[in-house]
C-alpha positions as CSV (number, residue, x, y, z in Angstrom):
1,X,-72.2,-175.3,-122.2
2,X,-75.7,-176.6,-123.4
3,X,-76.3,-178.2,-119.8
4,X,-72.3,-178.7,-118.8
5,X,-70.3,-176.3,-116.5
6,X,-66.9,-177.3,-117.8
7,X,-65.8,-174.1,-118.8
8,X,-65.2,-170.8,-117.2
9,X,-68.2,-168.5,-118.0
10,X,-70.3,-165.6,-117.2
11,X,-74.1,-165.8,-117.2
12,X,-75.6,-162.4,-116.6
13,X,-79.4,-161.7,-117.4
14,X,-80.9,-158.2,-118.0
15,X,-83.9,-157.3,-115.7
16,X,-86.4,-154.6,-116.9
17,X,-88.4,-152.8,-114.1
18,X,-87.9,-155.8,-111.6
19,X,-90.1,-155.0,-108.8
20,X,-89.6,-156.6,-105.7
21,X,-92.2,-159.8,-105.5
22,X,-90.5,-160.9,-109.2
23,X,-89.7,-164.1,-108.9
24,X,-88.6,-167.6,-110.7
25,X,-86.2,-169.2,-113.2
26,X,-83.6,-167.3,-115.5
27,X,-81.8,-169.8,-116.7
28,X,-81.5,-173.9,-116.0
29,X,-79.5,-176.2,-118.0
30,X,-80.2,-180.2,-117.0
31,X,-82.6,-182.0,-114.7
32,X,-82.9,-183.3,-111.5
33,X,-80.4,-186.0,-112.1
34,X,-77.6,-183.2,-113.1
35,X,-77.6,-180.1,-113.9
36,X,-77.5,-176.1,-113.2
37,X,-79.9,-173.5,-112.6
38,X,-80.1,-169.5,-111.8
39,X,-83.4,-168.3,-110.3
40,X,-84.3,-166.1,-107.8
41,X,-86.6,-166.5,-105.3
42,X,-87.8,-164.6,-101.8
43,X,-86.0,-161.5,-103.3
44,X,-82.3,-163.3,-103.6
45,X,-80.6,-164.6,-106.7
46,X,-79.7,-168.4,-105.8
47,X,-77.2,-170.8,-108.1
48,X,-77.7,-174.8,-107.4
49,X,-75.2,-176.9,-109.4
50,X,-76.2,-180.8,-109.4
51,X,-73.4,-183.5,-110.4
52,X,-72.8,-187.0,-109.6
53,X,-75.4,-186.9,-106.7
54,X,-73.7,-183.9,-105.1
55,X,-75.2,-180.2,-105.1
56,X,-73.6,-176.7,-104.2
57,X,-76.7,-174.2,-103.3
58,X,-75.4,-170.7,-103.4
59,X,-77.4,-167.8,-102.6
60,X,-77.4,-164.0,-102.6
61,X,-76.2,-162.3,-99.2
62,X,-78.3,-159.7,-100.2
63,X,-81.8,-159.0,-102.1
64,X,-81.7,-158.4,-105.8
65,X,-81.8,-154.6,-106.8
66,X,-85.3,-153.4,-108.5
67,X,-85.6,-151.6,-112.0
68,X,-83.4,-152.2,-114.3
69,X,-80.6,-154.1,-113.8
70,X,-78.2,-156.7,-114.6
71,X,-77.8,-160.0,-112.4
72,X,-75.6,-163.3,-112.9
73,X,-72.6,-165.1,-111.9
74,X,-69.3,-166.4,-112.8
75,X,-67.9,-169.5,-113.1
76,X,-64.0,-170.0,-112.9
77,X,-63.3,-173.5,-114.0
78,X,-59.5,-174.6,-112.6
79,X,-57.5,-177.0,-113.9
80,X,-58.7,-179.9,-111.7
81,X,-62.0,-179.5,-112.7
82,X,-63.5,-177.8,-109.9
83,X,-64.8,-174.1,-109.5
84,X,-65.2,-171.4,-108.2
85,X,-68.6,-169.7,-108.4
86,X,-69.5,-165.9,-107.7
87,X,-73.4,-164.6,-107.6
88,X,-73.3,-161.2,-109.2
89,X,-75.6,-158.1,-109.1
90,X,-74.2,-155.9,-112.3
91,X,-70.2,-156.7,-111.0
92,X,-71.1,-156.7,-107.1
93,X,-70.2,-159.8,-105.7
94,X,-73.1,-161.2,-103.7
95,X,-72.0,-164.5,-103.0
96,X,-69.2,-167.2,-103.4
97,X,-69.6,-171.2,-103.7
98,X,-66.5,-174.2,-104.4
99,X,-68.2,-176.5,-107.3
100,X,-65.9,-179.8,-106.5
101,X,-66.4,-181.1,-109.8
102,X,-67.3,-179.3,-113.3
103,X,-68.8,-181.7,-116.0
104,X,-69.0,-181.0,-120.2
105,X,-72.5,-182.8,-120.1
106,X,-74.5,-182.9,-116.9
107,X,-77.7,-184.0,-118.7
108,X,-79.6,-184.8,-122.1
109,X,-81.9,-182.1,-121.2
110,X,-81.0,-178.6,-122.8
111,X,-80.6,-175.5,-121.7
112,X,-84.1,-173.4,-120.9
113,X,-84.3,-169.4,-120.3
114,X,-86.7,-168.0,-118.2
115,X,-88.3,-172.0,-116.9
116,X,-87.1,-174.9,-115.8
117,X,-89.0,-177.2,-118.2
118,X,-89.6,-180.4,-117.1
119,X,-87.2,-182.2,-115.2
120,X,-86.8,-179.2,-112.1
121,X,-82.9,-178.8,-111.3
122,X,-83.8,-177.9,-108.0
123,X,-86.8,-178.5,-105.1
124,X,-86.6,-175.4,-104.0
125,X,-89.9,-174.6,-106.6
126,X,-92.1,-175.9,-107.9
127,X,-92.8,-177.0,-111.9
128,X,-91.4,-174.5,-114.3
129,X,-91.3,-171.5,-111.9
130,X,-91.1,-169.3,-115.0
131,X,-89.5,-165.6,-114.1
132,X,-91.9,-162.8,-115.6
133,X,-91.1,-162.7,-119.0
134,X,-92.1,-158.9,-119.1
135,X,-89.0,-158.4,-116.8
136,X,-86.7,-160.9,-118.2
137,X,-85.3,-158.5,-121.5
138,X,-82.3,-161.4,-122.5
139,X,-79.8,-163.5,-120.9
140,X,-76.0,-163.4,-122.5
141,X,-73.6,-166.1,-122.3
142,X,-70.3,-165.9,-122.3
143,X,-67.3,-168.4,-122.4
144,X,-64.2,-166.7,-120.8
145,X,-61.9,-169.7,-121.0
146,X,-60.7,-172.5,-123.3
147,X,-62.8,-175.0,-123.9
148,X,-61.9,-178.8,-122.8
149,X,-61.5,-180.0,-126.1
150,X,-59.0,-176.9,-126.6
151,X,-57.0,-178.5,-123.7
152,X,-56.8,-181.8,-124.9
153,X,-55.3,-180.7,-128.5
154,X,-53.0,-178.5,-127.1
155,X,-51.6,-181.5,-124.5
156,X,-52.0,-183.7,-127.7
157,X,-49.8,-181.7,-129.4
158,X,-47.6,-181.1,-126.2
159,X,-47.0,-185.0,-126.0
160,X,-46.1,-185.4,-130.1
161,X,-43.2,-182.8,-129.8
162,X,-42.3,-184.3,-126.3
163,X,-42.8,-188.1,-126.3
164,X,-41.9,-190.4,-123.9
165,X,-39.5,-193.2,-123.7
């Protein structure tokens, strides 16, 4: 998932003493001719998701917690290759997008952490719009699905023990 969305994942960044006023990137993956990015900004966590000219904007319903805490999202990736995207304060969901279409490579650019370097996902900021980095502790990653090319063995495999006439 370098700058793709085409598996199911979960993204969730640890905040140190966020205060409210903290604001900026926490994770962007692309440009602004595809791509993702996570940031937050006038106190709610936002999620835009850029592919093939068309972008989903997603956005808090409610203002990120201060201190410590966790924030993120999760992306469900269905078999059609759209999904379904929830914002995410700790497990509280905050807010619910459809992606129509999910892509393994949205960009050449790579995947940045705390800055959108660059080529800005969104125009919702400008330049990097780096998030604190006094506040930003880490950001995890983690896939919670097969992976395309997992799918394409395994129906591979499916059509050599069942061909076709």
């Amino acid at each position: 998932m370098i700058t793709g969305t085409d598996r199911s994942t979960r993204v969730t960044a640890s905040l140190r003493g966020h205060r409210a006023g903290d604001e900026g990137v926490l994770l962007a993956g692309g440009s602004v001719q595809g791509g993702y990015v996570l940031y937050v900004l006038e106190g709610r966590l936002t999620f835009e998701h850029l592919a093939l000219g068309e972008r989903v904007v997603c956005t808090a319903d409610s203002e990120l917690p201060t201190d410590d805490c966790e924030v993120g999202f999760a992306l469900h990736r269905h078999a059609d290759r759209s999904a379904q995207l929830t914002l995410l304060h700790g497990s509280e969901p905050v807010g619910k997008a459809a992606i129509p279409l999910t892509s393994p490579h949205l960009s050449f650019w790579g995947l940045d952490v705390g800055r959108d370097a660059v080529s800005q996902v969104s125009a919702a900021y400008a330049g990097d719009f780096p998030f604190p980095s006094h506040v930003l502790d880490h950001v995890s990653i983690i896939f919670t699905g097969e992976s395309p090319l997992d799918e394409v063995a395994e129906a591979v495999e499916n059509k050599s023990r069942n061909p076709q006439p």
